[in-house]
C-alpha positions in Angstrom: -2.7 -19.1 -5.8 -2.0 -15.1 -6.1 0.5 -13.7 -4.6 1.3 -10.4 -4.4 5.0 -8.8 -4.8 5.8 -5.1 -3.3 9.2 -3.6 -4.4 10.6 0.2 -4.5 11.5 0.1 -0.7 15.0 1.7 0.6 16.4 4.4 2.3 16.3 8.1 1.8 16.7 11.3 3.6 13.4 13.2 4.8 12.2 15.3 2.5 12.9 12.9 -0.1 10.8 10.5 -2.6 10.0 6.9 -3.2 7.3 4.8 -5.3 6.3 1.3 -4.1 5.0 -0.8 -6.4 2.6 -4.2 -5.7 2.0 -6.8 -8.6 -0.2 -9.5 -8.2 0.3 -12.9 -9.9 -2.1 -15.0 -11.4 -3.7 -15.3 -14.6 -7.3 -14.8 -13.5 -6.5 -12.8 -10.7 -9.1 -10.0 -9.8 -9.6 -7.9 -6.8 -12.6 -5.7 -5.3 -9.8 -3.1 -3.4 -6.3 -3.0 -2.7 -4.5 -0.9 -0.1 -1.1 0.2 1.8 -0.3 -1.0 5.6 2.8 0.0 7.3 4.5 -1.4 10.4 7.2 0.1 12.6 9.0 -2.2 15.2 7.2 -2.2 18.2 3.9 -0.9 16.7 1.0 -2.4 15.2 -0.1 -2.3 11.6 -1.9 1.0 10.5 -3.7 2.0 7.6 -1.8 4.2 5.1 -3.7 4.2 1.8 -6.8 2.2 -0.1 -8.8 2.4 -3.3 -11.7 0.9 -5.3 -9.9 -1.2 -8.5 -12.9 0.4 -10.3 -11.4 3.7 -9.3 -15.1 4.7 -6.8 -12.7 6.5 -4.2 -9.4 6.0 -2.8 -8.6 6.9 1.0 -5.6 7.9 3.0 -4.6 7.5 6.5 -4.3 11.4 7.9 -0.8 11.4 8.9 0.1 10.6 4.8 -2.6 12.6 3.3 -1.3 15.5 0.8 2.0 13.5 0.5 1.3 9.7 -0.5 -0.7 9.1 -3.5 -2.0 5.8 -4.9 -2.8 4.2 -8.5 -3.4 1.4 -10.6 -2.3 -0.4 -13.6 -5.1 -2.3 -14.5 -3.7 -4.4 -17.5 -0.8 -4.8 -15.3 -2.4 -5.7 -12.2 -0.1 -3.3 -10.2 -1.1 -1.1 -7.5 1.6 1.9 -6.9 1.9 4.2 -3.8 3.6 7.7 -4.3 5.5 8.8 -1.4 6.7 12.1 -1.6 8.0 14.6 1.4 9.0 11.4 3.4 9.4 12.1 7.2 11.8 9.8 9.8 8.4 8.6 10.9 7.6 6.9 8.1 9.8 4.7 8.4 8.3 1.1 8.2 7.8 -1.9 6.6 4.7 -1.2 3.9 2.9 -3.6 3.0 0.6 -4.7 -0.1 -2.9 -5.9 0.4 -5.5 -7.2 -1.7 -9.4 -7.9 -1.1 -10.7 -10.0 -3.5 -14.5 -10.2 -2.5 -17.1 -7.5 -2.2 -18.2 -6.2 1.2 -19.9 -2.7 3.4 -17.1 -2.9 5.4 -14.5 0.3 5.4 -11.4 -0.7 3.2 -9.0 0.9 5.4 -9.3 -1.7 7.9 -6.6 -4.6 7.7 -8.4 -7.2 9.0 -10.8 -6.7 5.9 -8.2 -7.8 3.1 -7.3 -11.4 2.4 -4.2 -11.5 0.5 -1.0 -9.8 1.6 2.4 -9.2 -0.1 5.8 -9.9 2.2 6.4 -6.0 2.7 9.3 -3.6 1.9 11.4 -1.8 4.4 11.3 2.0 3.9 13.7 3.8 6.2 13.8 7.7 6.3 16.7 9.0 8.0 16.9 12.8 9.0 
């Protein structure tokens, strides 16, 4: 079965930079979109970031647009989110997620992916 693996998560001071990294396992692993979710305590899971793994679009959440950025690896199966001019309230727990079939539906809705890493705590202090 895949899994998927996030890592990069830490602390740093706003204003600051981190990269998150997902890899998925599995030999014949393939995927139709992934995406970035992040949860703060108390709050539900919002969208942060998505793309096409054929590289048709990629979408961002307006409160990270201009400052978050994310990519592929394709031969490594690794999908990467760019995080730069962190603010306190970004602090979360990010999560990887993976859709592995086809569908209309918008890709930067969580209940539309199937396969979701453990997350990473990212803590932004002032």
């Amino acid at each position: 079965q895949v899994q998927l693996v996030e890592s990069g998560g830490g602390l740093v001071q706003a204003g600051g930079s981190l990269r998150l990294s997902c890899l998925a396992s599995g030999r014949t692993y393939s995927t139709y979109a992934m995406g970035w979710f992040r949860q703060a305590p108390g709050k539900e899971r919002e969208f942060v970031a998505a793309m096409y793994w054929s590289g048709g679009g990629t979408y961002y959440a307006d409160s990270v647009k201009g400052r978050f950025a994310i990519s592929r690896d394709g031969a490594k199966k690794t999908v990467c989110l760019q995080m730069s001019s962190l603010k306190p309230e970004d602090t979360a727990v990010y999560y990887c997620a993976s859709r592995t079939r086809t569908a209309a539906a918008p890709i930067t809705r969580a209940g539309e992916y199937n396969l979701w890493g453990q997350g990473t705590q990212v803590t932004v202090s002032s």
